[in-house]
VEXKEZA-953174 format. One record per residue: x, y, z of N, C-alpha, C in turn. Coordinates in steps of 0.001 Angstrom, whole numbers, m for minus. Each point is the difference from the previous one (the first is absolute). Example, Ala and Ser with C-alpha at 12.3 -4.5 7.8 and 13.67 -1.06 7.14 Angstrom:
BEGIN
[[13190; m5690; 7800]; [m890; 1190; 0]; [900; 1200; 0]]
[[m350; 1050; m720]; [820; 1190; 60]; [m770; 1090; 730]]
This chain:
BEGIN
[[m57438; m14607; 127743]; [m1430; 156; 268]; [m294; 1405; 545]]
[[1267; 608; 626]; [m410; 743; 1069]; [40; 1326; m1212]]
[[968; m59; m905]; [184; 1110; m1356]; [m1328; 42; m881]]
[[m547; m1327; m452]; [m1185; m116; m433]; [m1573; 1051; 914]]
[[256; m465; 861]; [m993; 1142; 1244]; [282; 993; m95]]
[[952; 153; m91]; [496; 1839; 299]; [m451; 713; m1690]]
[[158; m1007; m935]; [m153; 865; m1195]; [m1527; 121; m547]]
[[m989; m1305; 1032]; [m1649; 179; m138]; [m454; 844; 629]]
[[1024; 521; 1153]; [m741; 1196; 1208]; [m43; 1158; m975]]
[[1106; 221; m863]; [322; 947; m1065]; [m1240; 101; m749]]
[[242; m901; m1052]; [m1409; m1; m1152]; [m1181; 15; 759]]
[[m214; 64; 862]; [m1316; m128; 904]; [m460; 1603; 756]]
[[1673; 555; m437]; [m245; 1228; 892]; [97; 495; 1476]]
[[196; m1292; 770]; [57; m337; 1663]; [1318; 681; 11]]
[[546; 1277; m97]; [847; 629; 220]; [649; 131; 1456]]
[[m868; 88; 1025]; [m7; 76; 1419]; [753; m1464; 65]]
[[m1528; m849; m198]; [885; m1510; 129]; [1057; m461; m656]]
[[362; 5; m1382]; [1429; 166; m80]; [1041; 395; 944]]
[[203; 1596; 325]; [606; 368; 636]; [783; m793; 1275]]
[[m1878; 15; 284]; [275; m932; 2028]; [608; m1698; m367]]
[[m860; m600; m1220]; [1026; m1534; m41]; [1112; 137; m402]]
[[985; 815; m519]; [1307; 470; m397]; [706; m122; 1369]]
[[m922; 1140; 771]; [1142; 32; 1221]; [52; m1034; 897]]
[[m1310; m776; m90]; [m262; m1107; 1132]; [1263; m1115; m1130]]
[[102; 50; m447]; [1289; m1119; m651]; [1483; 417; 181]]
[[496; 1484; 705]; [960; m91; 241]; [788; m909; 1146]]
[[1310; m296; m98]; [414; m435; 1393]; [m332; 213; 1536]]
[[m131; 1399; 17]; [192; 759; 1077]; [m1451; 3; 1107]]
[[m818; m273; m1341]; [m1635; 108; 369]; [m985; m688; 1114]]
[[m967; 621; 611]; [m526; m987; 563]; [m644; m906; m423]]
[[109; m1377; 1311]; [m335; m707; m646]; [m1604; m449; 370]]
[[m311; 136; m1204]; [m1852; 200; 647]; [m389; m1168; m412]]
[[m1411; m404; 831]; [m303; m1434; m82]; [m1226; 255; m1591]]
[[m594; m823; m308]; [m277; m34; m1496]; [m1361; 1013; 924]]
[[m1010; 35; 762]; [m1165; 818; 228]; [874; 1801; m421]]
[[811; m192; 1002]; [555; 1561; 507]; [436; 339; m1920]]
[[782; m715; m184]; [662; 149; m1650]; [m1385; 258; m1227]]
[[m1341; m786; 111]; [m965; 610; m667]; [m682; 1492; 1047]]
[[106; 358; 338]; [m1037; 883; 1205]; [1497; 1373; m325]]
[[1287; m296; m167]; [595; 958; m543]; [m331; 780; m1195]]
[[647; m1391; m731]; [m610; 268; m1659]; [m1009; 610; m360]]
[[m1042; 131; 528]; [m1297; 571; m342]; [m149; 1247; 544]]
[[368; 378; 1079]; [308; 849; 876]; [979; 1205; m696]]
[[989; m29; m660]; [912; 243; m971]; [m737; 676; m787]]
[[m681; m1069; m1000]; [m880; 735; m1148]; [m725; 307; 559]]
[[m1076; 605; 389]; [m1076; 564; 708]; [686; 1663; 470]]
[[1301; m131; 459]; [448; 1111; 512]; [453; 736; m1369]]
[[695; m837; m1021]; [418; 626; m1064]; [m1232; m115; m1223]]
[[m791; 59; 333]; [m1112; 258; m770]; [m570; 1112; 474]]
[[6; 574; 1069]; [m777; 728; 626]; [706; 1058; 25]]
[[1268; 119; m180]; [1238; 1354; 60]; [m187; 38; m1417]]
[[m230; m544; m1060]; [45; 229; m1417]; [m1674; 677; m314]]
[[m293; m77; 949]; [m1298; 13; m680]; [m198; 1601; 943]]
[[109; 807; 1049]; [693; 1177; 813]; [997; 656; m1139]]
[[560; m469; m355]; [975; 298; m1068]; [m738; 1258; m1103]]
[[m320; m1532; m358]; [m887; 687; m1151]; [m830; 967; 43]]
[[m1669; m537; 750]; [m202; 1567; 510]; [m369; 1104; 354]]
[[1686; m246; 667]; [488; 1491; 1186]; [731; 685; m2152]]
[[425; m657; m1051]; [688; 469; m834]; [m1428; 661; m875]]
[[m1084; m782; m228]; [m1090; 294; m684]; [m508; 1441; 362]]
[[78; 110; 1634]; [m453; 1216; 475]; [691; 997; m31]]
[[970; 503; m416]; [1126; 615; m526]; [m328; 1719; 1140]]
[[297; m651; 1044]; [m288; 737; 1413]; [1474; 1200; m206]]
[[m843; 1221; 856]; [1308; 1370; m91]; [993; m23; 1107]]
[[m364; m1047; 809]; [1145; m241; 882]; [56; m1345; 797]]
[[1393; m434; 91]; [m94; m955; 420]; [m223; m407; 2000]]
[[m1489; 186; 483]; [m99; 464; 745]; [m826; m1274; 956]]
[[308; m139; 1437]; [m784; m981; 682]; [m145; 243; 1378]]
[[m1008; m853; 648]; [m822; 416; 749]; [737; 295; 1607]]
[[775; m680; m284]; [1027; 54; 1233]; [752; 1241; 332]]
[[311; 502; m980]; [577; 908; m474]; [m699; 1499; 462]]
[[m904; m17; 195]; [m1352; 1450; 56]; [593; 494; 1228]]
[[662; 1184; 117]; [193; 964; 967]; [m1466; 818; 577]]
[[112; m827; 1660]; [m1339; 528; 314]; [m113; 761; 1142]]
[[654; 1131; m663]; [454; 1152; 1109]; [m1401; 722; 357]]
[[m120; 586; 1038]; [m1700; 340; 713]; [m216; 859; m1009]]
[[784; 802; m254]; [210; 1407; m683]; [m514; m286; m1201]]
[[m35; m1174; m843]; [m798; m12; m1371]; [m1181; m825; 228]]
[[m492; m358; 1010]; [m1516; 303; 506]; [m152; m1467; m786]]
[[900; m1058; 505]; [m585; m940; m958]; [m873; m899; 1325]]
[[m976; m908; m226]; [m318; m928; 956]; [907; m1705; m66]]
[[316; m313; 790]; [1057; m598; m450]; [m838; m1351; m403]]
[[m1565; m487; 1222]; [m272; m908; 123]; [m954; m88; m1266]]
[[m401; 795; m541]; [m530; 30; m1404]; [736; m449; m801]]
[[1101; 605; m522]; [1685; m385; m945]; [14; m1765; m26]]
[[50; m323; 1437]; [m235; m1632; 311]; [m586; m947; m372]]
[[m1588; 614; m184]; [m809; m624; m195]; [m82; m568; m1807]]
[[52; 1888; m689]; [359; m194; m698]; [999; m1706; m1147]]
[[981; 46; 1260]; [1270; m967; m486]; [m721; m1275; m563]]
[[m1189; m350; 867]; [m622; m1044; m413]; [m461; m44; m2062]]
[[m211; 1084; 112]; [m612; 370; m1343]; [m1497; m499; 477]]
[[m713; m223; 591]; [m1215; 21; 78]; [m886; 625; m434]]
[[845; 1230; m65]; [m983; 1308; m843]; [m651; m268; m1605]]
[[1267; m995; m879]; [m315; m366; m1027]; [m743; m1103; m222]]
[[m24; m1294; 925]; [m923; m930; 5]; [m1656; 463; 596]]
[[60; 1139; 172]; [m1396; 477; 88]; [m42; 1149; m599]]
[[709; 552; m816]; [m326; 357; m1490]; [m42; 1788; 502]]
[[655; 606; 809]; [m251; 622; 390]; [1218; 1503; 6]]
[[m506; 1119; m295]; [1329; 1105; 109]; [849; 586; 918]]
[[910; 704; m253]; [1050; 513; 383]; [472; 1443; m404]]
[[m723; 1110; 858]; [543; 1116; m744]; [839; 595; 975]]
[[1514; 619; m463]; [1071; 245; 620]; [585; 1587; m737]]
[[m557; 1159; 1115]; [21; 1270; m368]; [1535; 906; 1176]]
[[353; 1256; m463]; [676; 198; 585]; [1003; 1005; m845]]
[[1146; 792; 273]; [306; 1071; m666]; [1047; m804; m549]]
[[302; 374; m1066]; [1505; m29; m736]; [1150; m652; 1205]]
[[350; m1167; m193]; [1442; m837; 665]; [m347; m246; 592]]
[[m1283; m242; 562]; [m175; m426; 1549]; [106; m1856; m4]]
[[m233; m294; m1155]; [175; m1689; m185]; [m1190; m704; m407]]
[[m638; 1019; m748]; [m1231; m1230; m285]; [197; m1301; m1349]]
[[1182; 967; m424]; [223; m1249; m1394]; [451; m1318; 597]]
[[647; 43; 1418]; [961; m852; 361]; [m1037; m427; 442]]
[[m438; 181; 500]; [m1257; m807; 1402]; [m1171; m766; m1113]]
[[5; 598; m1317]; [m1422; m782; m855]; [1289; m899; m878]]
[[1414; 215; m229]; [1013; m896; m705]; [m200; m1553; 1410]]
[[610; 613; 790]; [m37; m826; 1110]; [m1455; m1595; 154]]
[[m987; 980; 169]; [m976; m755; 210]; [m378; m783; m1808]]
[[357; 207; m1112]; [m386; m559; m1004]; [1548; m1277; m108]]
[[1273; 470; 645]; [802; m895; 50]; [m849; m1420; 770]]
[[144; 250; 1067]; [m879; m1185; 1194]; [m1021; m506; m799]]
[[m804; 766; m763]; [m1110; m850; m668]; [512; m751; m1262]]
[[1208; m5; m419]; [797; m731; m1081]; [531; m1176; 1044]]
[[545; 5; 1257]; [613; m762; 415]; [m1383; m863; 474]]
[[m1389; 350; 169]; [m892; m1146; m8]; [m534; m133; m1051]]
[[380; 166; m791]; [m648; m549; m1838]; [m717; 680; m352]]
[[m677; 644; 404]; [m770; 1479; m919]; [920; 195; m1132]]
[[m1473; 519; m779]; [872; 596; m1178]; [m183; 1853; 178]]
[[1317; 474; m398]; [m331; 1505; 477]; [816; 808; m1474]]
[[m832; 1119; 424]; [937; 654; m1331]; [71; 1741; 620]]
[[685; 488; m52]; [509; 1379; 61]; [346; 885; m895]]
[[m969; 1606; m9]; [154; 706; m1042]; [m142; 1406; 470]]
[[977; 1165; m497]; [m64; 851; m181]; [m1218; 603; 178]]
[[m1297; 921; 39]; [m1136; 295; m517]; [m38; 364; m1269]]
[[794; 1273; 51]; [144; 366; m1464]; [627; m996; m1045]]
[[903; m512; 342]; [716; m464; m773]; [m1013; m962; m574]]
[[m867; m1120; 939]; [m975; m930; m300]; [m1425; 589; m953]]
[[m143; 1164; 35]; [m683; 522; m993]; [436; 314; m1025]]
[[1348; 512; m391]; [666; 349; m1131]; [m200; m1228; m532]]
[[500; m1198; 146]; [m80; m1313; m598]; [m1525; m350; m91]]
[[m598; 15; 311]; [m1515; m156; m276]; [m814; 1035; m1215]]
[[1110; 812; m45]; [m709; 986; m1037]; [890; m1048; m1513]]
[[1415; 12; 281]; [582; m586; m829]; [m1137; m1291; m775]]
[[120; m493; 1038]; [m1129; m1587; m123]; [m793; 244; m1077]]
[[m1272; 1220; 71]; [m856; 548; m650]; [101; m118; m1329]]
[[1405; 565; m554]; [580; 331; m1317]; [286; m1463; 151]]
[[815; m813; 376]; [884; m1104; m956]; [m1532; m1456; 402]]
[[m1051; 33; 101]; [m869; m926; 381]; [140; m595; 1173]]
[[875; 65; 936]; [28; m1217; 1171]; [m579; 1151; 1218]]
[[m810; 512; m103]; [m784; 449; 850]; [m453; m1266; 1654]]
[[m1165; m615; m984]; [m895; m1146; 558]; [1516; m621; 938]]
[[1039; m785; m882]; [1300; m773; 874]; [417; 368; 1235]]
[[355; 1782; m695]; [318; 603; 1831]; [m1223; 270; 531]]
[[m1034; 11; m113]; [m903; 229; 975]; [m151; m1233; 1116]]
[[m267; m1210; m1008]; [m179; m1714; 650]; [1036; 37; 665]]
[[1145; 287; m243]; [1168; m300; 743]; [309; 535; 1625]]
[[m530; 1296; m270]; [m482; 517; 1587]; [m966; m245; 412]]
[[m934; m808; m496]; [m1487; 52; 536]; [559; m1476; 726]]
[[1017; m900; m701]; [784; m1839; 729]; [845; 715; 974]]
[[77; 1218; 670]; [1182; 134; 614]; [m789; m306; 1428]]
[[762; m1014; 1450]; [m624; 30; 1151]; [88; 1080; 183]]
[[952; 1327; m26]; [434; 851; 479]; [441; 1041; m922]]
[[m519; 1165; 214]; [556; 1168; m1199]; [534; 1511; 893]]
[[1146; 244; m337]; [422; 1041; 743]; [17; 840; m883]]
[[m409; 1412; 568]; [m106; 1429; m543]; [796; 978; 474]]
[[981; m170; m536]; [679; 1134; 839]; [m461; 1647; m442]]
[[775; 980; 773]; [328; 1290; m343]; [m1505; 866; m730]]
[[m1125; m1093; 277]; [m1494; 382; m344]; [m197; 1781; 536]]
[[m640; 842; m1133]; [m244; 1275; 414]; [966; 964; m407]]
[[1012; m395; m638]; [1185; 678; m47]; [m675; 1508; m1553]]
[[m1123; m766; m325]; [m483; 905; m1008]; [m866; m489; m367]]
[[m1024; 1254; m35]; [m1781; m261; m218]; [m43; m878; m880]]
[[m990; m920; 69]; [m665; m774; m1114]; [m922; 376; m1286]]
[[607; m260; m1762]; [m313; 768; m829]; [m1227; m853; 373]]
[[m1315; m271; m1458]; [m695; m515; 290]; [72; m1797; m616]]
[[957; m77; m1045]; [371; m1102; m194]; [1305; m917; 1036]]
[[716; 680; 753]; [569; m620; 755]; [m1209; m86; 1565]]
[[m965; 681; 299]; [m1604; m288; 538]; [m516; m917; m57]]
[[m353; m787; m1525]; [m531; m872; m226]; [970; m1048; 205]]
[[1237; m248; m194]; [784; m519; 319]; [m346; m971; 1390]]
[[528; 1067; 926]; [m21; m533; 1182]; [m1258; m523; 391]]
[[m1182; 341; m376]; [m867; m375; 62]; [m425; m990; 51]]
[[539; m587; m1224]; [m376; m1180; m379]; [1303; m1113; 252]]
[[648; 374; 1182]; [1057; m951; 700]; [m625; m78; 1237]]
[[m631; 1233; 368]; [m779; m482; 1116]; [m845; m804; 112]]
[[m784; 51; m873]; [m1356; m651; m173]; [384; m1183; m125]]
[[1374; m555; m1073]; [m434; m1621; m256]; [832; m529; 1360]]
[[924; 673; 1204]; [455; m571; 885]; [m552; 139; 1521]]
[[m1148; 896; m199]; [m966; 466; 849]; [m834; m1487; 535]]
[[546; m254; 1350]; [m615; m1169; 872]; [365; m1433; m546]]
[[1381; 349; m997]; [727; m1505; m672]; [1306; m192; 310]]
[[727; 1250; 183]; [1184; 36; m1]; [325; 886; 859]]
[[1089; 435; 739]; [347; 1201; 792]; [725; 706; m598]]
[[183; 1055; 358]; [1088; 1484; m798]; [254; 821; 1055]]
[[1408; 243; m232]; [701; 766; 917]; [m73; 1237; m654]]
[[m76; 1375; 894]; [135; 1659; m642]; [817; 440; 869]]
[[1250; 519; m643]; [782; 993; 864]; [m329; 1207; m627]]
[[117; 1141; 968]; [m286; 1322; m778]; [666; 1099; 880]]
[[472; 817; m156]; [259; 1434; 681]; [m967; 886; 501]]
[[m1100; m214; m671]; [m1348; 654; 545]; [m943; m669; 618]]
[[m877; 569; 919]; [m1114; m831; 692]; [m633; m377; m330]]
[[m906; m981; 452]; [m1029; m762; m776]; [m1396; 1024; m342]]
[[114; 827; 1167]; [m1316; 1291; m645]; [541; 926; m886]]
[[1201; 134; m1063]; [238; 905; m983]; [m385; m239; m1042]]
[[245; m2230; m270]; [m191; m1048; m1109]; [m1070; 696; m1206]]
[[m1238; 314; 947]; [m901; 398; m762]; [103; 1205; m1064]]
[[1070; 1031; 578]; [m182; 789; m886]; [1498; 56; m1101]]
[[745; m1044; 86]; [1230; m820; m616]; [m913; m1101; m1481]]
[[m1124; m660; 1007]; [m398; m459; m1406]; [m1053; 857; m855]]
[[m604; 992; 457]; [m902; 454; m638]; [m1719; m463; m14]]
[[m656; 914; m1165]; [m1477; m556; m119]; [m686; m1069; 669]]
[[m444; 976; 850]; [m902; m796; 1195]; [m425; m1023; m39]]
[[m874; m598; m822]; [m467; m1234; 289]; [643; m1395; m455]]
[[1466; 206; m1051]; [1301; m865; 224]; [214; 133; 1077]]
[[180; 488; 853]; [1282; 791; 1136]; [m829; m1069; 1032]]
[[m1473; 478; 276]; [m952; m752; 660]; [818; m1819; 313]]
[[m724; 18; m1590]; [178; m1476; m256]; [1454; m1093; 589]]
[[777; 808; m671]; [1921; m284; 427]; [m190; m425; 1468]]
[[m163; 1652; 736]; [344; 259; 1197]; [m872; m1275; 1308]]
[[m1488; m296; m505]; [m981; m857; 815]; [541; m1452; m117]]
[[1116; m53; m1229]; [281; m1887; m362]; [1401; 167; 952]]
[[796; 1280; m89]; [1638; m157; 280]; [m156; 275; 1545]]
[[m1143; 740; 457]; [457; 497; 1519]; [m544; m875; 974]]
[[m1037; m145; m366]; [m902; m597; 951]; [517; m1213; 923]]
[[110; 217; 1229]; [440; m1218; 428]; [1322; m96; m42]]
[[944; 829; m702]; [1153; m234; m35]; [1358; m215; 803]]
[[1190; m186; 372]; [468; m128; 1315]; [541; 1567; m784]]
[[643; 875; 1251]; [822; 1016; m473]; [1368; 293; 1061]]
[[627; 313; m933]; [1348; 109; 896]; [334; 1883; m419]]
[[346; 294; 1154]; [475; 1546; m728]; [1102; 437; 830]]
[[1164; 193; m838]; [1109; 270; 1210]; [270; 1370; m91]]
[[700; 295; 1033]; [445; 1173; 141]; [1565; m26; 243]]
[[120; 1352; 478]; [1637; 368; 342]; [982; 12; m1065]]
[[1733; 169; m123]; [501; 499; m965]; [408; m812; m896]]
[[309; 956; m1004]; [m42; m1443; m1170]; [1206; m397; 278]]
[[m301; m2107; m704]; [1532; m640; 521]; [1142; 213; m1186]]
[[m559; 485; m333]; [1426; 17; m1601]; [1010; 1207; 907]]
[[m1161; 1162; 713]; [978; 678; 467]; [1157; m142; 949]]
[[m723; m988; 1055]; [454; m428; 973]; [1074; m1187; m63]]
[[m197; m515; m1346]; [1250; m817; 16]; [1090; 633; m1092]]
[[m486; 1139; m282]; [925; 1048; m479]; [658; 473; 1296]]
[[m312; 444; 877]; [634; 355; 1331]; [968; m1028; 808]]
[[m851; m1017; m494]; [924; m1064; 1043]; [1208; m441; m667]]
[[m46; m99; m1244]; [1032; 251; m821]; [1180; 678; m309]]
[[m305; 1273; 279]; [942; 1074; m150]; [464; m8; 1621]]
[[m876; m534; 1532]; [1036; 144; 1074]; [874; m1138; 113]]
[[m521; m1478; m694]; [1057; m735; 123]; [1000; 393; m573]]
[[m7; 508; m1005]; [1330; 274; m1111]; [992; 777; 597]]
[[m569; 1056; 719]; [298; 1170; 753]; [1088; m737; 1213]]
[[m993; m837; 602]; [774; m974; 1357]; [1068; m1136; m397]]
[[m194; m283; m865]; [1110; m1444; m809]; [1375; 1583; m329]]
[[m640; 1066; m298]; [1708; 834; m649]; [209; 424; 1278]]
[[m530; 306; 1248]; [614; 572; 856]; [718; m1118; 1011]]
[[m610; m890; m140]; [525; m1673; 284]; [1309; m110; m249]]
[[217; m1; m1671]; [872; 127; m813]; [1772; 811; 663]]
[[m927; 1196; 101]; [1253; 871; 208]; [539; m88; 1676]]
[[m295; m499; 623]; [m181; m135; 1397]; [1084; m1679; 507]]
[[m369; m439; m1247]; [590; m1712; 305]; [1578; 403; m420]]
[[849; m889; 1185]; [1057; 227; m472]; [952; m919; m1113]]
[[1568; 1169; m563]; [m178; m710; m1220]; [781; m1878; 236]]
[[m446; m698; m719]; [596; m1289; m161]; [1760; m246; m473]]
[[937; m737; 270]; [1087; m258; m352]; [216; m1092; m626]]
């Protein structure tokens, strides 16, 4: 009977529950009274439904680093606020539909800190997606030519969450203009969007160009927005440094230890 169950949890898909009535039938197992034994079982799947479904996606969003919130080095020196970062964690920002622009020089960590915060919003079921800037326009031009324009557009317009990285890195022609434009507009007071950029939010304007786009963009993306802007040195360097003194300290370690027999 008990093989028969185990192979309906299967065809049924109750993968979790499978799992957990497998183990609750070993010898060794506890022995749970029939409440505790259903209140497992369900408990089981629920957890393994919910890691498959994080799974997925944290994979959909095809994020540039694998980065989380715990994780955020919040040294004074890169000027972060920590109790903001926090608040953040909730994702609240996205259930009220609201932005995130994250500026700052070359390495200082803004990819990590907008990877970070779009991870956490995968681990509460948001759907998030992460893109290049440029790169997300190159493919949108592609779109143009092969017809699936409209697909990727809908597809970011369903995203809870859209990250922009590396935004500014080069002026806006006027078709990658209209572009963004019209990502703003259909996620403008529906959806939230994250902007990391190297430049300040008062340069944007003259990054996207012709004034009364620039207008338009800038009054839907800024307004109201939370902003984070760090400072101090970049971390790629710094864990380039910390790198090269451990290495440095493990060989002088090395030569110092005496030899073994």
């Amino acid at each position: 009977m008990n093989i028969q169950t185990l192979e309906q949890m299967k065809q049924l898909k109750f993968y979790g529950m499978h799992r957990a009535f497998s183990e609750a039938l070993q010898a060794n197992s506890i022995n749970y009274t029939n409440d505790e034994l259903i209140a497992y079982l369900l408990q089981s799947e629920w957890d393994d439904r919910h890691n498959r479904k994080i799974e997925r996606l944290t994979k959909v969003a095809k994020f540039r680093y694998k980065a989380f919130m715990e994780q955020i080095d919040y040294d004074p020196k890169r000027n972060i606020d920590k109790n903001q970062i926090q608040r953040f964690n909730t994702c609240e920002f996205i259930k009220n539909k609201e932005n995130i622009l994250i500026t700052g020089s070359t390495g200082v960590g803004k990819s990590y800190i907008a990877s970070a915060l779009g991870h956490q919003a995968c681990s509460l079921g948001f759907k998030v997606i992460y893109f290049n800037t440029n790169k997300l326009f190159t493919k949108l031009k592609a779109s143009k030519a092969d017809g699936s324009y409209l697909r990727e557009i809908n597809k970011l317009e369903r995203q809870d969450l859209l990250i922009l990285d590396d935004f500014g890195l080069k002026a806006l022609d006027n078709v990658n203009r209209h572009f963004l434009m019209e990502i703003i507009e259909d996620r403008h007071g529906k959806r939230s969007t994250i902007i990391a950029s190297q430049l300040p939010t008062e340069t944007w304007h003259q990054i996207i160009g012709e004034q009364t786009i620039a207008d338009a963009i800038l009054d839907r993306l800024v307004h109201a927005a939370h902003r984070v802007d760090l400072k101090g040195e970049s971390m790629r360097k710094k864990m380039t440094k910390n790198s090269k003194f451990t290495s440095q300290m493990n060989q002088l370690l090395t030569l110092h230890l005496p030899c073994s027999i």
